[in-house]
PAZA-189001 format. One record per residue: x, y, z of N, C-alpha, C in turn. Coordinates in pm, whole numbers, plus 50000, padded with zeros to 5 digits. Atoms other than C-alpha are relative to their C-alpha. Example, Ala and Ser with C-alpha at 12.3 -4.5 7.8 and 13.67 -1.06 7.14 Angstrom:
BEGIN
500894988150000512304955050780500905012050000
499184988149994513674989450714499235010950073
This chain:
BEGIN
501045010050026878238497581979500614986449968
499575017050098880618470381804500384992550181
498815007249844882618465982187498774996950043
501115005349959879018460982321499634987449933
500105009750025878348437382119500724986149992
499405007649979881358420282116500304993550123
500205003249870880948420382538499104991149981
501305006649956877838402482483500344984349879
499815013350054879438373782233500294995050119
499035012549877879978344182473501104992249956
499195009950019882108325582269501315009149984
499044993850009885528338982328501274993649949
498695011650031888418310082248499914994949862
500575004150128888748294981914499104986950019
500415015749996887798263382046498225001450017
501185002049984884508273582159498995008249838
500424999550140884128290081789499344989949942
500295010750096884948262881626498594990050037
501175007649901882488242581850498495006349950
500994991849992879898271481799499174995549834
500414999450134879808272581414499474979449948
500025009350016880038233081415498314992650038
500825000949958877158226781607498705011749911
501094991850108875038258881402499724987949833
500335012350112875768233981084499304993749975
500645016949939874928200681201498125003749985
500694996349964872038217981346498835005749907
500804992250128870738238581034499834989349894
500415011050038871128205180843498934992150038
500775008449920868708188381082498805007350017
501494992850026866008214181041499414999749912
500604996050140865648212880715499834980349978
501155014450022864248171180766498935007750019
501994994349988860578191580831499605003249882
500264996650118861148200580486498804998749948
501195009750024858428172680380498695002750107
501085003149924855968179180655499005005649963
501934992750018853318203080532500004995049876
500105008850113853758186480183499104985750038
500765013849912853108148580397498515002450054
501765000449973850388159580576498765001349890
501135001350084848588170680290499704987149907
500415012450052849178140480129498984988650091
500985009049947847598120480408498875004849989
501414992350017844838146180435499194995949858
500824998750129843658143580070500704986649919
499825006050072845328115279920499384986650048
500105011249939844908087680193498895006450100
501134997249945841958107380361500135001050195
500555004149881842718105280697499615016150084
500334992449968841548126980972501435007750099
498864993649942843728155381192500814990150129
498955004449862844528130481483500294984349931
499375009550063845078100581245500865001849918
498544994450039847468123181085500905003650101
498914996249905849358132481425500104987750056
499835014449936848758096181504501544992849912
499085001350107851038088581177501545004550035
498904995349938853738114481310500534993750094
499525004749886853788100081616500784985649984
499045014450069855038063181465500875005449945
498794993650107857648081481243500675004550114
498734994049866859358098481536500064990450119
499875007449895859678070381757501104996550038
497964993849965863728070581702500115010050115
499294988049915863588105381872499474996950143
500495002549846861748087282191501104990650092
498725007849906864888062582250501275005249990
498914987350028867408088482173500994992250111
498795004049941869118074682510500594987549947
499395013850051869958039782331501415003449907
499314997850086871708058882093501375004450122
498454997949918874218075282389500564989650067
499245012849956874618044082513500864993549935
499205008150085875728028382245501325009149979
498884990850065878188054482116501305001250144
499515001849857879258057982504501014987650078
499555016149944880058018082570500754993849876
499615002250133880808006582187500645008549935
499254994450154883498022581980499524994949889
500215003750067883148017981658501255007949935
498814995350071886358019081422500785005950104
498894994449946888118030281723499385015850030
500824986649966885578061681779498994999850058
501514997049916882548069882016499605008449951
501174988450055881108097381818500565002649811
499714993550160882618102881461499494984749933
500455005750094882128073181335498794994049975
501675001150003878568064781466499335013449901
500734986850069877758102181300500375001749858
500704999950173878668094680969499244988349878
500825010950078876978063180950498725000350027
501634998149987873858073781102499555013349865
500624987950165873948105980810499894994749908
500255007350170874268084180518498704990850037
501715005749992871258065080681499275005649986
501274986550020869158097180702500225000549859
500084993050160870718107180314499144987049922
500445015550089869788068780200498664997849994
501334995650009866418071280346499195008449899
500274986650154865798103880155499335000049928
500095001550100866448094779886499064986949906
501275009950041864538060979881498575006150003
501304994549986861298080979987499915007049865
499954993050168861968102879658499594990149917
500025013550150862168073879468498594991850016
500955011249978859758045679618499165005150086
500924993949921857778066779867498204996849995
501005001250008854748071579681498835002850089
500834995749957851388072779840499464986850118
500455013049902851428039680049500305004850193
499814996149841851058047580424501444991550058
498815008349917853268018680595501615002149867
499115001150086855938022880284500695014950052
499544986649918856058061380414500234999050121
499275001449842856318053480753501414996050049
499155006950012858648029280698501335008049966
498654993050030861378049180543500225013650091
499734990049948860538080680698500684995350147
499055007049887861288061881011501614999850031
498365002750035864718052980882500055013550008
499294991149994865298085480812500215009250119
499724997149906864388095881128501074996050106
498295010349936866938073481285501005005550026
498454990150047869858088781099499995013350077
500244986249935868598122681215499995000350141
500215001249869867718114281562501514997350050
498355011449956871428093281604501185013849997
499344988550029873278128981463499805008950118
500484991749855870928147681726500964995150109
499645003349878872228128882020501704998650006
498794994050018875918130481928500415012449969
499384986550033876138161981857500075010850126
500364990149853874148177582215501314989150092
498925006249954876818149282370500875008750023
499274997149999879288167582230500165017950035
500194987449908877618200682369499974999250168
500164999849863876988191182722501315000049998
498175001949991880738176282740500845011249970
498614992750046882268207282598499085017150035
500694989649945879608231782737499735003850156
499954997549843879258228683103501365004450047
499144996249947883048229983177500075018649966
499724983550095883088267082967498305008750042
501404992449958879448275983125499465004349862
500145000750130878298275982753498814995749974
500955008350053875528252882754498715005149937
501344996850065872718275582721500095012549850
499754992350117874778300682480500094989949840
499425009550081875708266782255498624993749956
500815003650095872088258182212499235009749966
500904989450063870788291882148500505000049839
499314999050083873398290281872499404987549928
500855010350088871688253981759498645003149940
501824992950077867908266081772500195014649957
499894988750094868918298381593500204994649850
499755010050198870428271581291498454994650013
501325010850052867508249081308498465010249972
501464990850071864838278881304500395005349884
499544994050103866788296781076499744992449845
500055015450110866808258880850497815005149987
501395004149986863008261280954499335013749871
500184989150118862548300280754499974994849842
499365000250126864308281280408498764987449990
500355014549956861928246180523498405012049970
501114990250013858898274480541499465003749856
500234990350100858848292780231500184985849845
499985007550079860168263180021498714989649998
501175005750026857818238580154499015003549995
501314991450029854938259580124499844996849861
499384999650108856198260979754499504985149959
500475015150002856038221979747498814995450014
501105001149941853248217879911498705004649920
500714993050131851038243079680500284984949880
499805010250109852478217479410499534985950021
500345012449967851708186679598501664987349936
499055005950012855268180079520500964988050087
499525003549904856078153679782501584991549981
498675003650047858768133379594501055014850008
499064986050010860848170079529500304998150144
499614991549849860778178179913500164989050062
498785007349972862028144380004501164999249959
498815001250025864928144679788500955012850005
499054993149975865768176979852499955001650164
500085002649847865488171380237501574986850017
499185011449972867708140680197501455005149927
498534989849975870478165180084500915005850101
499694991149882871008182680420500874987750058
498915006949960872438148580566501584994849985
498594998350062875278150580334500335010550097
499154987349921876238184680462500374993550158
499465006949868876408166180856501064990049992
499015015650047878028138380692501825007349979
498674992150034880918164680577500155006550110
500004993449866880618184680927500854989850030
499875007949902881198153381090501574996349954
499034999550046884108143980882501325008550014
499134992850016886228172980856500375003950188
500194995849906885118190581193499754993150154
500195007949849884148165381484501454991650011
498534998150000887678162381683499784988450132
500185013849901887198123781845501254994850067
498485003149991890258111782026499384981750023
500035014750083890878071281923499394998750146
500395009649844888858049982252499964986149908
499925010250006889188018282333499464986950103
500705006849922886917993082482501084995650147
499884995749769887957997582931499134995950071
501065008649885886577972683164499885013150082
499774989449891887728002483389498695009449975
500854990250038885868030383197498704994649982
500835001250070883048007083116499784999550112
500795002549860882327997783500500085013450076
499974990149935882998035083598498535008149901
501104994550106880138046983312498794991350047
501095009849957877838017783427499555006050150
500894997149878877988029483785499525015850043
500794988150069877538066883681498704996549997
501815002150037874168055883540499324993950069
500875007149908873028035983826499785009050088
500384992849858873448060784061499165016049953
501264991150036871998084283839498335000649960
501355005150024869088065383785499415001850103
500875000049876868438066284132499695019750033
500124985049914868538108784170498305004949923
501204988650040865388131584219500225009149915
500014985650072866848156584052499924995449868
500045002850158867188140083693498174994049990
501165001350070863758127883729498845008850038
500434986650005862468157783867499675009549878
499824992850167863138175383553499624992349881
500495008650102862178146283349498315004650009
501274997049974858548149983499499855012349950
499954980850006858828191683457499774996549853
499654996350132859938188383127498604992849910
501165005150094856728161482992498955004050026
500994989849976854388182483176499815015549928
499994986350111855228215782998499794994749837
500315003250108855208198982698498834990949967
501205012450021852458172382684498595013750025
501084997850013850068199482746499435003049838
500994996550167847388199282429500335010049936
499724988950047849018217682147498994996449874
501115000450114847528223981782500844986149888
499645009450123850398202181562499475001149839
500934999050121848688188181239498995007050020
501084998949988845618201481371500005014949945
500384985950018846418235581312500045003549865
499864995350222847388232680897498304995449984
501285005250064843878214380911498805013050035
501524990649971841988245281070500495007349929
499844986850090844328271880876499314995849828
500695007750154843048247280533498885005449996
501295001250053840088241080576498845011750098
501374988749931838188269980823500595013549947
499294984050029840648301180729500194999849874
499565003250134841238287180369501465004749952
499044996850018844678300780373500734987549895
499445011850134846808284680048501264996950108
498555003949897850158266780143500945005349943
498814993550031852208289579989500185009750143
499494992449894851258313780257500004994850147
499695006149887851078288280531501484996449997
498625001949977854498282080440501015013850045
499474991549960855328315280464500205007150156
500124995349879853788323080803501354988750111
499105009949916855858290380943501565006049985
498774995349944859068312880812500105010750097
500364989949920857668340581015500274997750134
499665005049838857428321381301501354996750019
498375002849975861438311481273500645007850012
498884988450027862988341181212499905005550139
500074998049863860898349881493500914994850133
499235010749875862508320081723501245004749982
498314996849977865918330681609500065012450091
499804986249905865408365181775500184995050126
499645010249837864588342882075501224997350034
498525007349996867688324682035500895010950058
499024987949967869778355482012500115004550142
500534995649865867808370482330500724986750117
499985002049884868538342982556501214996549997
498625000249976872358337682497500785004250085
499294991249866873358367282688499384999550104
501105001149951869838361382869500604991350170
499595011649889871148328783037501404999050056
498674997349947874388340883153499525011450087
500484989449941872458371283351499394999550110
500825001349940869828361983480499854984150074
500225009249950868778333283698498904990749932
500875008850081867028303583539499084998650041
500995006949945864678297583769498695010849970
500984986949968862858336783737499874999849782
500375000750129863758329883346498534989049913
500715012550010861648296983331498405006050031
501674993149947858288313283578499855009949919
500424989050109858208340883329499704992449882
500425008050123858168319383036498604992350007
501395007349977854938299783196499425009149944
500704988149999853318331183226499775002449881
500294995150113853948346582900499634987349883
500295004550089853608316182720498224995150043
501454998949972849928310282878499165007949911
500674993350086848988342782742500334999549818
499934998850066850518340282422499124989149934
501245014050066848368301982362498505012149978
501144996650006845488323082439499575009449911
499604989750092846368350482185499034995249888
500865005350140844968325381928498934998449995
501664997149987841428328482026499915012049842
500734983550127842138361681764500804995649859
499815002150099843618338381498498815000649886
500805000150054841428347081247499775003149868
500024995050153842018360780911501605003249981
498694999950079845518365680715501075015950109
499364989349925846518399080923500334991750147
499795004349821846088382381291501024989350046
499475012049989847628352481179501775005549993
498545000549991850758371781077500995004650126
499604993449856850898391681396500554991750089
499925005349888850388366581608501184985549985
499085008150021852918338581445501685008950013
498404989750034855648366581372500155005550207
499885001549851855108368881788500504991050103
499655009449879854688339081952501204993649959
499295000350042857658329381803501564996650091
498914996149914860228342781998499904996950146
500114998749878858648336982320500074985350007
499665016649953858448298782273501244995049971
498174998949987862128299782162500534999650142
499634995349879863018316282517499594984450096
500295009349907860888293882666500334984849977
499015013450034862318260382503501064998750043
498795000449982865448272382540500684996650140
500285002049881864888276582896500064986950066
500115012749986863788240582960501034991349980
498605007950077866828226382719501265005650093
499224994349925868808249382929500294989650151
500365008049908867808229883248500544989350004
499915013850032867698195983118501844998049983
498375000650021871698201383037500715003850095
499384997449901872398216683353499564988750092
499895013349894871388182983545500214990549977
499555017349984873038157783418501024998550039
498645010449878875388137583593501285000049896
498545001750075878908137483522500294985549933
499765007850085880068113983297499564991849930
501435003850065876478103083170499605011249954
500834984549996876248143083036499254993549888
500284997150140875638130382651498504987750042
501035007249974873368098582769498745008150062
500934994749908871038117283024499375014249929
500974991550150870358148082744499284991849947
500715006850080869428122482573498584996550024
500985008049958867168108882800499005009450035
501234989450000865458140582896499395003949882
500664993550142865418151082501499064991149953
501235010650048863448118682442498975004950083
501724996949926861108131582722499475008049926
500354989450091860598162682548499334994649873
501295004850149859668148282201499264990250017
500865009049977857778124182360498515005550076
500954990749990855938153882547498775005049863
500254994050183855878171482155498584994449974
501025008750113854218145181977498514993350100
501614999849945851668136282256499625006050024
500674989849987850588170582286499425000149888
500265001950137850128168881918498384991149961
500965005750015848198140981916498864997450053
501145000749900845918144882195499515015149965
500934992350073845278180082036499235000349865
500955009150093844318161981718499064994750038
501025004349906841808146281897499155007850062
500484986549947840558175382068499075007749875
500604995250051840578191781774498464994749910
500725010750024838368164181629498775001150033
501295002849892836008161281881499215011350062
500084984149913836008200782035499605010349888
499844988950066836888222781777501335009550041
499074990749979839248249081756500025005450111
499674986049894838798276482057499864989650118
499635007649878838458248082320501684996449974
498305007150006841768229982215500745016150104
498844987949956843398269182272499734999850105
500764994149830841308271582601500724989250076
498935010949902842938238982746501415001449954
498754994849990846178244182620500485009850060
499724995849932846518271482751500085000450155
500385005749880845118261083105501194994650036
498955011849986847898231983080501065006850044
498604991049952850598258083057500075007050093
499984991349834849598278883315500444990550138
500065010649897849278248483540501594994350055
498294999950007853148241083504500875009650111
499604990949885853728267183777499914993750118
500095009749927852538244284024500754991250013
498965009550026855568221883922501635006850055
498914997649976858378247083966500345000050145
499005003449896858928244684346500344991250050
499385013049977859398209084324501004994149960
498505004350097862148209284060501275004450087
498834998549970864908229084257500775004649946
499274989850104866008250483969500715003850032
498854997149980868218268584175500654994050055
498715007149990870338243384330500284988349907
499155006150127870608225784007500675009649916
499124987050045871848257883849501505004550099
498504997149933874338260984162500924990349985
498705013150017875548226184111500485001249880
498735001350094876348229383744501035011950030
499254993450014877968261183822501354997550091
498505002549904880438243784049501004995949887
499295000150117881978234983706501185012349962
498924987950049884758262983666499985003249869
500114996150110883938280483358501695002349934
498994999550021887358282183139500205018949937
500004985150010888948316783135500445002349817
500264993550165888378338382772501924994049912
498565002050040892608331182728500354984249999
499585017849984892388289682810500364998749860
499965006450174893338270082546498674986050025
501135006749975890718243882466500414985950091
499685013549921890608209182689499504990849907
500685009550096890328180782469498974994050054
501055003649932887188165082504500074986250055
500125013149988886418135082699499154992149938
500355011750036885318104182560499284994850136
501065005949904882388092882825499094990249971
């Protein structure tokens, strides 16, 4: 049983260890910013009154960092700083996230634009960490065929962060503690701040007309391919369809009356869940073909939206969270999987970027257009078009080309279990 399992680790070298655990860190630090969110919302809900889609309206200004995400690979990409493209942007964007924080703790309070305002910042820091860090996964994951084992290993930390983010803020939340669960949220960026320090292995760059006009025409000519915006489209279509977001703490509140201790609890339910996911598609996406992994994920995630027609009382809810769970894991993973297998050489860390901004730009307008929904509809419509949406996404896959973007990254020569590691490039 152990040799089985040890067949089915992917990471075999130290390098891709070290890489592995480095990235779980970072990663589990960066989950635990949601800390504040079911705490926040209720504050807008009941303190500042507003309604479910003028609370996902709110979100949606606060995460607007994670929509230019590519500015950030640019910069880090073209601009050294101190003589580094990634270490030293990543420990000045963490002490921005910790600084934030800790101002929201302090001066936060109950003022809308004063919360926006910082949370913003702190999103920044967080967002700026994000995009150096998958950088330093594409770059050190495609050559080693890794990419989709390296972020099962991220969204296993960040759900895992999400279980401790669950149960605590629930905890908070019950209390209406919102100062507490900013300042202990604005802890976690320390820990990246020390990751980044000890563990991220930058070699010195130095501003290269050469390298800068060979990176410039990279991105022009990748601007021009179907295939990156192929997958850009794919990717804001699966996601932009109408999800629940805020809307759904406002129907478990106020129609199911559930307290937020145990809404916090069900949200660790749902993580632990996603980590199983995680686990599952590691060996998953080294097996199987992405393209039959992806049309299955429509499918099952269709039915699983529709599942929630039977959300309805404290049993259904645990069933059906401690479920869907794992399957939207798979199916994220899936997508993220994708999005990292088509980017262009020597634009890998920029062009994540640029798809991951599609993605949370999908997120949060699914969010908010199911705020709205819910608003205006009610509950069992929102599920009835969401689900619709996802189904509809099938209609999209034989325009993407899944499998000859899966054959092209695999023209990459995976490095054999005995390599030693390749230092990374600087792109």
């Amino acid at each position: 049983m152990l040799d089985r399992l040890a067949r089915l680790n992917p990471f075999k070298t130290p390098e891709a260890q070290r890489l592995a655990i480095l990235f779980a860190i970072v990663y589990f630090a960066q989950g635990m910013y949601e800390l504040p969110t079911q705490t926040l919302t209720l504050t807008l809900k009941e303190r500042l009154g507003l309604s479910a889609g003028q609370a996902a309206t709110f979100f949606l200004i606060v995460t607007v960092p994670w929509f230019v995400k590519p500015v950030y690979g640019l910069i880090s990409d073209f601009v050294p700083l101190f003589g580094r493209r990634r270490k030293s942007y990543f420990l000045l964007a963490a002490a921005l996230a910790a600084g934030s924080g800790f101002a929201l703790a302090v001066f936060g309070g109950v003022s809308y634009w004063r919360l926006a305002v910082l949370y913003t910042a702190m999103g920044l820091g967080i967002a700026f960490t994000d995009v150096l860090t998958d950088a330093l996964m594409v770059e050190n994951g495609r050559p080693r065929g890794l990419t989709g084992a390296f972020q099962s290993v991220q969204w296993a930390a960040i759900y895992g962060a999400t279980i401790l983010a669950g149960a605590l803020g629930g905890y908070l939340a019950e209390r209406r503690e919102l100062a507490g669960a900013f300042a202990i949220g604005a802890c976690f960026p320390l820990v990246s701040f020390t990751m980044a320090l000890v563990y991220v292995r930058d070699p010195a760059a130095h501003r290269d007309r050469e390298a800068f006009l060979a990176t410039w025409a990279a991105i022009r000519e990748a601007l021009g391919s179907r295939t990156v915006w192929g997958v850009a489209g794919f990717i804001l279509f699966w996601t932009f369809s109408p999800s629940f977001g805020p809307a759904f703490l406002y129907y478990q509140t106020d129609q199911l009356k559930f307290d937020q201790q145990f809404i916090g609890y069900l949200a660790s339910l749902s993580a632990a869940s996603a980590i199983a996911g995680a686990f599952i598609y590691a060996p998953l996406s080294r097996r199987i073909r992405l393209k039959w992994i992806i049309v299955a994920s429509i499918g099952i995630g269709a039915l699983s939206t529709l599942a929630y027609l039977l959300y309805r009382d404290r049993t259904s809810a645990t069933v059906i969270d401690g479920s869907f769970g794992c399957v939207a894991m798979i199916t994220q993973l899936a997508f993220l999987d994708l999005a990292a297998k088509s980017c262009p050489r020597r634009v890998e860390g920029t062009f994540f970027a640029l798809l991951m901004s599609v993605f949370n730009l999908g997120v949060k307008g699914s969010q908010i257009t199911g705020g709205y929904l819910y608003d205006w509809l009610g509950y069992t419509p929102l599920v009835l078009i969401s689900a619709g949406f996802t189904a509809l996404a099938w209609l999209l896959v034989p325009l993407v080309k899944i499998d000859r973007i899966e054959a092209q990254a695999l023209k990459d020569v995976p490095l054999p279990d005995s390599a030693e590691p390749q230092p990374v490039r600087a792109s």
